[in-house]
C-alpha positions in Angstrom: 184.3 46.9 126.1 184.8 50.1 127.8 182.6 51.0 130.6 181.1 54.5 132.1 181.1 54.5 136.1 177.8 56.1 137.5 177.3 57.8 140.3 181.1 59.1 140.9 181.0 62.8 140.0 181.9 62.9 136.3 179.0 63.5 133.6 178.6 60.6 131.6 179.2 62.7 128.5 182.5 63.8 129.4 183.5 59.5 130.7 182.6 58.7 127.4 184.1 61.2 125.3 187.5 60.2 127.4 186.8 56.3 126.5 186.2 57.4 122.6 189.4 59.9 122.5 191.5 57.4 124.3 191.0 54.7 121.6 191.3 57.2 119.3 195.1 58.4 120.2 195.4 54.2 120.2 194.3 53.5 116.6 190.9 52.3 117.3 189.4 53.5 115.0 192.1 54.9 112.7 192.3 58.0 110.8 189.4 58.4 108.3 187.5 55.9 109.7 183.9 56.4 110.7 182.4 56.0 114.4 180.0 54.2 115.3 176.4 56.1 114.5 175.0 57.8 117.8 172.4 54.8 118.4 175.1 52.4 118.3 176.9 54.4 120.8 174.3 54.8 123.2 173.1 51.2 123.4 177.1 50.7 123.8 177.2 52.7 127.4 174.1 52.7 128.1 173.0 56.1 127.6 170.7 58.3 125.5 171.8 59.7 122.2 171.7 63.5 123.7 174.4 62.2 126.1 176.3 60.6 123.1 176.0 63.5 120.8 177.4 65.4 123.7 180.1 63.3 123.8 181.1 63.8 119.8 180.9 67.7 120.4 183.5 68.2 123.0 185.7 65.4 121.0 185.1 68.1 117.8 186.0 70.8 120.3 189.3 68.7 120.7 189.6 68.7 116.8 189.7 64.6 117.3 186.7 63.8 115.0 185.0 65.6 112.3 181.4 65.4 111.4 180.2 65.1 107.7 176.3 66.3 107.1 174.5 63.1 105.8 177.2 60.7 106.4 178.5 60.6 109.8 181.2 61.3 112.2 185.4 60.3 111.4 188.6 60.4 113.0 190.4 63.2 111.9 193.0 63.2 109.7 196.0 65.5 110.1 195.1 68.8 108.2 197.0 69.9 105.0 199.4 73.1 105.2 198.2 75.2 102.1 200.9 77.5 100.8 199.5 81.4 100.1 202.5 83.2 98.4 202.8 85.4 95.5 202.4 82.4 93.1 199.7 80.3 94.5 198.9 77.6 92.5 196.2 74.6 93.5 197.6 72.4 91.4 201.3 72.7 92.6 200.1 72.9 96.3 198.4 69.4 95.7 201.1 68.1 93.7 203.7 69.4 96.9 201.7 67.5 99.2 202.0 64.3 97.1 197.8 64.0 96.9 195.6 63.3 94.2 193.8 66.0 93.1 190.2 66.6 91.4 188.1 69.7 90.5 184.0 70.0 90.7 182.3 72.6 88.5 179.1 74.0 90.7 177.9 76.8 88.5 178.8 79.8 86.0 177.4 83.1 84.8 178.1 86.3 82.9 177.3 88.7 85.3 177.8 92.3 86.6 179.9 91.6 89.3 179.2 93.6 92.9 180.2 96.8 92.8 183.4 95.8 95.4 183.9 93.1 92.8 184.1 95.1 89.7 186.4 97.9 91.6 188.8 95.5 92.2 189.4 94.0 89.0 189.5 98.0 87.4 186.0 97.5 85.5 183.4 99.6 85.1 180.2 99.2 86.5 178.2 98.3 84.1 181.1 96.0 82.6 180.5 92.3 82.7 182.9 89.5 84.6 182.2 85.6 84.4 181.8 84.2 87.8 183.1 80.6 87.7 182.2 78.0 91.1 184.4 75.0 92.1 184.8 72.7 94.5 188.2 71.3 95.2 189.1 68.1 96.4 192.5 66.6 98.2 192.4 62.6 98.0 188.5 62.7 97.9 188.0 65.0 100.5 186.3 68.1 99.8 189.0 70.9 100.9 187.5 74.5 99.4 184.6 75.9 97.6 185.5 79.0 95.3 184.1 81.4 93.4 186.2 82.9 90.8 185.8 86.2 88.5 187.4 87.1 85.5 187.1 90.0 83.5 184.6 89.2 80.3 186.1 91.4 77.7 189.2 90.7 78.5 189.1 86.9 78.4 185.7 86.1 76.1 184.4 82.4 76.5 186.8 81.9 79.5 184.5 79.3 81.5 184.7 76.9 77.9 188.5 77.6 78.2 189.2 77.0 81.9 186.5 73.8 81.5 188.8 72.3 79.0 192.3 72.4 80.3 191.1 72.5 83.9 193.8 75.0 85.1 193.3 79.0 86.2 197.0 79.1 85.1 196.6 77.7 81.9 193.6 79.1 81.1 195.2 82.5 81.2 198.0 81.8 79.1 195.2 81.1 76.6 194.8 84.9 76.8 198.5 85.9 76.4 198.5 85.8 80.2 202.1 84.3 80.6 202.1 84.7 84.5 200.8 86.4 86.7 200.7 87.3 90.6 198.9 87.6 94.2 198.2 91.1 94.7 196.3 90.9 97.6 195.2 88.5 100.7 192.8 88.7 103.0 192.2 86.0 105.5 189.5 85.4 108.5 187.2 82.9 109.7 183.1 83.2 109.3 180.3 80.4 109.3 179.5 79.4 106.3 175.7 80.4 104.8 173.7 77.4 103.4 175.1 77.4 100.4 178.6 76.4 101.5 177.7 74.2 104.4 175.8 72.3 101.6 178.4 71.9 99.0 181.6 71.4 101.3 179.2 68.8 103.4 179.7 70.3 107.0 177.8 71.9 110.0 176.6 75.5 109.8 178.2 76.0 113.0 181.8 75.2 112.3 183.7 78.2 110.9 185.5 78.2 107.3 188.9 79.9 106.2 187.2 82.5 104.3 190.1 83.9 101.7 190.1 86.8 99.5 192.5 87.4 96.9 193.2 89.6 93.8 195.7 87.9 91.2 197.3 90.9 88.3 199.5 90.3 85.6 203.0 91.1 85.3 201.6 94.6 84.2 199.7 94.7 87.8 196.6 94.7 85.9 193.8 92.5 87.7 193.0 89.3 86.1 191.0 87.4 88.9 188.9 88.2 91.7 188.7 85.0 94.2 186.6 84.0 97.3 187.6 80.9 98.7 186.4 78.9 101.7 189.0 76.3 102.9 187.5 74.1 105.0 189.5 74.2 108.7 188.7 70.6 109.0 191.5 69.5 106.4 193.4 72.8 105.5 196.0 74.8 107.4 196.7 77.9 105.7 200.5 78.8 105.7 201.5 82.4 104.8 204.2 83.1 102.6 206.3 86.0 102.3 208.1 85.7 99.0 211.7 87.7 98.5 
């Protein structure tokens, strides 16, 4: 068992978060696996938990562990590069990556989307949209939250539709939609509110790939409006600029 020196000029904090990220680069624990729980940690080295939560911060910092809300803190895997290109598609991403993939439904509405919203996808302000919410998962993990809107008039009954086959793309070619496009990308990093923190299981403090897109048909006319927060522990967004 490792031991902390007292008394020699380095916090014990920053000794133990050395001891944890060096058996961490060794395998000990491996990727995935869970740490010890703060008590356990404390009563190993002899310190208080403040000291030991400390201690799991700055390996955070280090992007060496992550910590779930409820559950604990993991090793970290290695993140995921996620494709954005003119043809994004979850589905083939997931499939590229050779991972198993799984979709949560949260929530849908028929709504009057926000005035930015409802610009965007060429409707009229008093025109409805249905607002869909998913959650994604790669391999069990929870890697985005989205919120999807698609024109109501335009594609009646779509959550049914998209509930049933499970796919935006083949949803759309429901609706005569044979392909269709990304338009426009917009990416930056923001906490996430309550909401998200809740659903994607992570602290309100640690910032999420906030994406917006617009998708249009071959015609350039918009089809879907997306928000989507990738979660920075398992995602690396990669940029694509198609020919």
């Amino acid at each position: 068992m490792s031991e902390i020196e007292r008394g020699r000029g380095v916090a014990l904090w920053s000794q133990i978060s050395g001891i944890l990220a060096a058996e961490i680069v060794k395998g000990q624990p491996r990727q995935g696996e869970q740490l010890p729980s703060a008590q356990a940690l404390a009563e190993r080295f002899n310190v208080n938990r403040h000291t030991v939560r400390r201690a799991i911060a700055a390996l955070e910092e280090r992007n060496l562990v992550r910590t779930e809300q409820g559950r604990g803190t993991f090793v970290q895997e290695q993140t995921m590069d996620y494709v954005i290109s003119r043809r994004t598609r979850f589905t083939q991403n997931m499939r590229n990556l050779n991972v198993e993939a799984d979709m949560e439904f949260v929530e849908e509405a028929r709504e009057i989307p926000p005035p930015k919203i409802a610009q965007a996808l060429g409707l009229d302000r008093h025109e409805y949209a249905y607002r869909i919410e998913t959650l994604d998962r790669a391999d069990g993990h929870i890697v985005d939250y989205s919120t999807a809107y698609f024109p109501a008039a335009r594609f009646p009954e779509f959550p049914a539709v998209y509930r049933r086959l499970r796919s935006v793309t083949r949803s759309l070619a429901e609706f005569g939609v044979a392909d269709y496009e990304r338009k426009h990308t917009r990416v930056s990093a923001r906490l996430p509110d309550a909401v998200t923190a809740r659903l994607m299981k992570q602290p309100a403090n640690r910032p999420v790939l906030y994406v917006q897109s617009i998708n249009a048909d071959t015609r350039g006319v918009p089809v879907q409006y997306g928000i989507t927060r990738f979660s920075g522990d398992w995602v690396q967004l990669v940029l694509m600029a198609d020919h």
